[in-house]
Backbone as a ProteinNet text record, in pm:
[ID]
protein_1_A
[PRIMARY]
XXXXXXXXXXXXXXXXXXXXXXXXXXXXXXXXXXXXXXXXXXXXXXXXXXXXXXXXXXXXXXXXXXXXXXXXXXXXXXXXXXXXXXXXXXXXXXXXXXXXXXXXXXXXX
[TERTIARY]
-761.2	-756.6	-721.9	-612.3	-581.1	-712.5	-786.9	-865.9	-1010.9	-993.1	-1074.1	-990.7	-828.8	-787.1	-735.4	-719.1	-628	-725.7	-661.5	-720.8	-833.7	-755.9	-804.9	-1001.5	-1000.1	-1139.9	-1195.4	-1108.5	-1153.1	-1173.5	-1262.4	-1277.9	-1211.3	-1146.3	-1013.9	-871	-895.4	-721	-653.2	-516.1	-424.4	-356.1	-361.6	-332.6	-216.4	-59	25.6	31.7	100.4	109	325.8	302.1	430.2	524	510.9	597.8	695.5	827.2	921.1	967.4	973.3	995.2	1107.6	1203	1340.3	1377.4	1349.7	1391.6	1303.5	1168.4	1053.1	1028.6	862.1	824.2	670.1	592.4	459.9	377.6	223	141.7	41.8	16.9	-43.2	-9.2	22.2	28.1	-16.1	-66.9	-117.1	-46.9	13.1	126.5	32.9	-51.6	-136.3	-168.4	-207.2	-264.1	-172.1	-33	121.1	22	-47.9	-117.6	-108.5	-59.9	13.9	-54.8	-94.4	-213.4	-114.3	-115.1	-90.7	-147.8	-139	-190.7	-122.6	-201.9	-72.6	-110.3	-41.5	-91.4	1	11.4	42	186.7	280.2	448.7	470	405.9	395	404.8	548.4	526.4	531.9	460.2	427.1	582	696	805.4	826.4	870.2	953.7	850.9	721.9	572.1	626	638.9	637.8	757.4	859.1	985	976.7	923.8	846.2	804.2	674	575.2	650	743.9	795.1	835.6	922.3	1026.1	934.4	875.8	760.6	665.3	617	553.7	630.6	805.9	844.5	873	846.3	887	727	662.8	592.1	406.9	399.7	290.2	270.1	134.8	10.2	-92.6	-0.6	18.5	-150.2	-184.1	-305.9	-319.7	-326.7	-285.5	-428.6	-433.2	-541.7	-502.9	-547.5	-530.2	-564.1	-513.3	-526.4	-685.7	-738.4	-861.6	-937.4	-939.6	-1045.1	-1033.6	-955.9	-939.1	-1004.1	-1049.9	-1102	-1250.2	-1297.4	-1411.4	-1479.3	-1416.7	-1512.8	-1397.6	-1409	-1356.8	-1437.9	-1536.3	-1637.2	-1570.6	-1582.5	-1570.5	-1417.8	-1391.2	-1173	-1202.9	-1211.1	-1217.9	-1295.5	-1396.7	-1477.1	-1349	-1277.3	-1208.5	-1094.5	-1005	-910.7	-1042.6	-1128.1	-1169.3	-1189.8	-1231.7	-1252	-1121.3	-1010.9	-880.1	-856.4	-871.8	-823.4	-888.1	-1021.9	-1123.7	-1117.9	-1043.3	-1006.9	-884.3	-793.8	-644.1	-558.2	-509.7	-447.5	-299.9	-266.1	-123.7	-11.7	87.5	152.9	277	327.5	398.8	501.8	609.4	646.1	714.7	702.1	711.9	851	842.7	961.9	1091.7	1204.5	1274.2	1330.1	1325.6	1405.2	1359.5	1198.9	1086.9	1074.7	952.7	933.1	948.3	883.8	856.2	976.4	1065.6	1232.2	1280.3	1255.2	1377	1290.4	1120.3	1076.9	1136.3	1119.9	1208.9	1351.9	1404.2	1544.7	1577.3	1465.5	1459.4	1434.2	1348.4	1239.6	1352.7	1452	1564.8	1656.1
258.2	205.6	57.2	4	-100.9	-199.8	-138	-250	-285	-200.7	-206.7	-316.5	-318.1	-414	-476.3	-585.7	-702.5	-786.5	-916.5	-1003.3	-1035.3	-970.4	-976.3	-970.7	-867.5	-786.9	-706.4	-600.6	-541.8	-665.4	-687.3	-805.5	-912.1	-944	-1052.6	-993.6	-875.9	-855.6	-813.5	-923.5	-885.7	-753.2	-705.6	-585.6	-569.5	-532.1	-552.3	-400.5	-370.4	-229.9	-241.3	-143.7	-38.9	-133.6	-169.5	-229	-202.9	-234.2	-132.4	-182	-118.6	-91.5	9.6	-71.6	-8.3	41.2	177.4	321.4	357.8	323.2	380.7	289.7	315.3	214.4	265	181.5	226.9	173.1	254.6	283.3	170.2	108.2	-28.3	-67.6	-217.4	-252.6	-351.4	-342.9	-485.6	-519.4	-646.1	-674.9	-711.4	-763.5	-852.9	-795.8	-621	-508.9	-446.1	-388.3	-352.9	-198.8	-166.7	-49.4	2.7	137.2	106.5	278	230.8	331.2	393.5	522.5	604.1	723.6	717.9	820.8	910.7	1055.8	1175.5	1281.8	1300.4	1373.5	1575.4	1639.7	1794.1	1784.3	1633.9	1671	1608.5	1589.3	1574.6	1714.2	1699.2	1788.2	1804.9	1845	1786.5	1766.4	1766.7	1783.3	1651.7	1619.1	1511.9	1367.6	1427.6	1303.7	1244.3	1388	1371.5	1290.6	1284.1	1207	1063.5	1083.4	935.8	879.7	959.5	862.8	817.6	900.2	865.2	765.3	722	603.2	495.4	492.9	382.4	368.7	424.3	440.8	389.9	427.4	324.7	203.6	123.3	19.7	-38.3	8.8	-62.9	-72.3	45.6	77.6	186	179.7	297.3	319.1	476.7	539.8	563.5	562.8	605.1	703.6	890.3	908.5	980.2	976.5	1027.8	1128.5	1206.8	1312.9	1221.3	1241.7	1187.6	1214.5	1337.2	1423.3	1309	1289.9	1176.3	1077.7	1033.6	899.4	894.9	952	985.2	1037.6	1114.8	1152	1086.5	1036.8	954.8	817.1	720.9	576.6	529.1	531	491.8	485.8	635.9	687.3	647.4	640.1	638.2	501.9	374.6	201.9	224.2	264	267.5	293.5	415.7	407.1	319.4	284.9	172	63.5	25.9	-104.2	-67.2	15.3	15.2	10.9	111.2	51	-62.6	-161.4	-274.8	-401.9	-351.9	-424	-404.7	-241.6	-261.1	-184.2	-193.3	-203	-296.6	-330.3	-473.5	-442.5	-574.2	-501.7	-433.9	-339	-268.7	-329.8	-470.1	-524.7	-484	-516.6	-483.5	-595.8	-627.9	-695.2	-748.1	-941.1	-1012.5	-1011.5	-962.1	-997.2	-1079.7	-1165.1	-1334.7	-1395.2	-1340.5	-1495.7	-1572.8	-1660.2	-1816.1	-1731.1	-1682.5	-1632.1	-1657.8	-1565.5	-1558.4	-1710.3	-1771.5	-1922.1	-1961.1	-1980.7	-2063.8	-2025.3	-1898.1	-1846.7	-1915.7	-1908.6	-1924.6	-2105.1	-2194.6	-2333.1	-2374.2	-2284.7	-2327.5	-2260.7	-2176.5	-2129.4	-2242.3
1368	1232.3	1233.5	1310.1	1334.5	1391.7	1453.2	1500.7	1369.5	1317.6	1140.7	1006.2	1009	948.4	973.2	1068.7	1127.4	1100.2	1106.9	1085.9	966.7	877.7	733.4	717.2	822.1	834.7	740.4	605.8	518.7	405.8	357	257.5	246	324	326.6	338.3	297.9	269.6	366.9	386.9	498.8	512.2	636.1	608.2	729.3	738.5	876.6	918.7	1012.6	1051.5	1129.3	1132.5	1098.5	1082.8	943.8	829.9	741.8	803.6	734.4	616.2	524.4	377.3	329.4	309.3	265.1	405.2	376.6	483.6	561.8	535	564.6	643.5	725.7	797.6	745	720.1	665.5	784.6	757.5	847	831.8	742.8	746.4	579.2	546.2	457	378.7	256.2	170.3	115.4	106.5	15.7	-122.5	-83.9	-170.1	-258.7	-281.6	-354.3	-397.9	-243.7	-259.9	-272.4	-155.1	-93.7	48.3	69.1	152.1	247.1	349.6	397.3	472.9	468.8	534.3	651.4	772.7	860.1	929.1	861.8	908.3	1001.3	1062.3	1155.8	1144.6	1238.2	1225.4	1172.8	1150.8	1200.8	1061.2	950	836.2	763.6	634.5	560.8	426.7	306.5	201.1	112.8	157.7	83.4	124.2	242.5	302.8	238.8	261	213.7	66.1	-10.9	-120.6	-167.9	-126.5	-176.7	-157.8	-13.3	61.8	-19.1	-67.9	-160.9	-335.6	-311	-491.2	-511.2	-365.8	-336.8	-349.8	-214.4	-271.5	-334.9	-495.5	-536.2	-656.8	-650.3	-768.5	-731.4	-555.8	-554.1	-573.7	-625.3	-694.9	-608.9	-503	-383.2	-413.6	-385.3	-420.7	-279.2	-234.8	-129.6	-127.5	-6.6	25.9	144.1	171	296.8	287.1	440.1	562.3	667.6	698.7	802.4	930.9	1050	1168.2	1207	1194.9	1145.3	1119.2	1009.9	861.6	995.5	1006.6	1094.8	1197.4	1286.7	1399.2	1348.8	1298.2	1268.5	1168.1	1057.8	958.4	937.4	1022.2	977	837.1	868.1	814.7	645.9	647.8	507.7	457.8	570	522.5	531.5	561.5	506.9	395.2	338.1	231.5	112.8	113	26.2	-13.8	125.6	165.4	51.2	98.8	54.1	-94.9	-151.4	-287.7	-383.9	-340.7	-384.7	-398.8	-276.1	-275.7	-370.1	-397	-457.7	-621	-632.9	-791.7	-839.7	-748	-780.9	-800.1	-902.6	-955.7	-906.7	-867.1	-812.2	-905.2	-828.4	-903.9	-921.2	-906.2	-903.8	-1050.8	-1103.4	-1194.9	-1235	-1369.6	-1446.7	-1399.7	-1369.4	-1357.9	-1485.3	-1488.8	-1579.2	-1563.4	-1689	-1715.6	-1637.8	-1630.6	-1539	-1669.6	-1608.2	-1701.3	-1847.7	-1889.5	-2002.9	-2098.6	-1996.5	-2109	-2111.8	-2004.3	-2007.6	-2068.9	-2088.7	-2233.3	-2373.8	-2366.6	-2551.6	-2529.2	-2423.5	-2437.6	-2434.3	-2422.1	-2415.1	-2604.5	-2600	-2753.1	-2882	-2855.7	-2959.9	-3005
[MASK]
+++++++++++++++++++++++++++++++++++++++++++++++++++++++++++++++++++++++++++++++++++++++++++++++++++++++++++++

């Protein structure tokens, strides 16, 4: 998978690998999109995934996972989707509080 997104090979977008995030360490990451690919293999289980994905899903990343399977037998098809996310997922960033916005109201009062 790695040798499909380095070097900002999927449409441009940088993509790092085992990137740790909080607690976690993710399986490749876009900051740029804040998409965050995941590849799982037999020692994955949908409980432990699932808490995983909540955490970072409220820090503001939109989990993408793959079977080790998909990965090996259809790349093809697994970057196709990686790239279409990335091409129309706006980031999930969350709204700055008391960015520019507030210190203009709070200049112009």
């Amino acid at each position: 998978m790695w040798r499909h997104l380095r070097g900002k090979q999927l449409e441009g977008f940088k993509f790092r690998r085992q990137e740790p995030i909080g607690r976690y360490v993710g399986d490749f990451v876009c900051y740029e999109k804040r998409i965050l690919v995941e590849i799982d293999g037999g020692q994955h289980t949908v409980e432990k995934d699932r808490d995983r994905e909540r955490w970072l899903e409220g820090q503001g990343f939109k989990v993408l996972r793959f079977w080790n399977n998909d990965v090996l037998n259809n790349i093809q098809g697994v970057l196709e989707v990686i790239r279409r996310h990335c091409l129309s997922h706006p980031p999930l960033t969350p709204p700055i509080k008391g960015g520019e916005a507030a210190s203009y109201i709070r200049r112009e009062a």
